[in-house]
N, C-alpha and C positions, 0 to 999 in steps of 0.2 A: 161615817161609821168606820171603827178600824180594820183594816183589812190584814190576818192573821198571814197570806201569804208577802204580804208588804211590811214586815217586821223588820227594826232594824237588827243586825246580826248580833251588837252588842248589847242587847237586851240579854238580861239571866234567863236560864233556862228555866219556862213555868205557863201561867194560864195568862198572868199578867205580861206586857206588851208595847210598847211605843214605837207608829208606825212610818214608815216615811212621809206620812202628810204632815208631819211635826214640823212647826214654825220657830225652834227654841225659844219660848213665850215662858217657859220653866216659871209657869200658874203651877203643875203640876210637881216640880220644887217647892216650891212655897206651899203646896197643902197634904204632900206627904215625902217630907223630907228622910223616912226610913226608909224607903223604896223604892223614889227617883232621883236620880242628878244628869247634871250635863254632861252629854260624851264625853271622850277625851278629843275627838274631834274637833269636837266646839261648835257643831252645825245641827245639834238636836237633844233630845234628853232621854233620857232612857232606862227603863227598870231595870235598878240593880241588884234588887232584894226583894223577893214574891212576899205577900205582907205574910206574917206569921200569928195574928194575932185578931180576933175582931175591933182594937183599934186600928189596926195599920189597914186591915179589908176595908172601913168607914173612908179613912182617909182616902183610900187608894178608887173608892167606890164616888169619893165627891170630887178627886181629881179630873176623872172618868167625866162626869156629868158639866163639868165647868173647863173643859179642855173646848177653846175655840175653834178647831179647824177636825174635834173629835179623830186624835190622831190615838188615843188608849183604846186596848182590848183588853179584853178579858175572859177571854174563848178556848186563848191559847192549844199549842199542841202536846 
């Protein structure tokens, strides 16, 4: 489960979240490409864009449930 105080910092400001247990596995790219991409780091992925839509909330909601190592939140502050 994500842990809200283990965000990474260059996540957008919002409810949505990718936390340091991210393995750059960017499943989470590939199934909501409005909202996540890879760092500019290159060593994780991370919400760029809180969904704005109930398609982008779906995606961003099956990301969530199919992220391996459950590094997405959705709690946010």
């Amino acid at each position: 489960m994500a842990e809200v105080a283990e965000r990474w910092e260059d996540n957008i400001a919002g409810a949505w979240y990718v936390d340091k247990s991210c393995i750059l596995c960017s499943l989470c790219v590939d199934l909501a490409p409005n909202n996540f991409k890879e760092s500019e780091a290159g060593d994780h992925d991370m919400v760029y864009k809180q969904p704005e839509n109930d398609e982008e909330k779906a995606q961003c909601d099956e990301a969530k449930e199919q992220c391996p190592v459950e590094a997405i939140g959705s709690d946010g502050t």
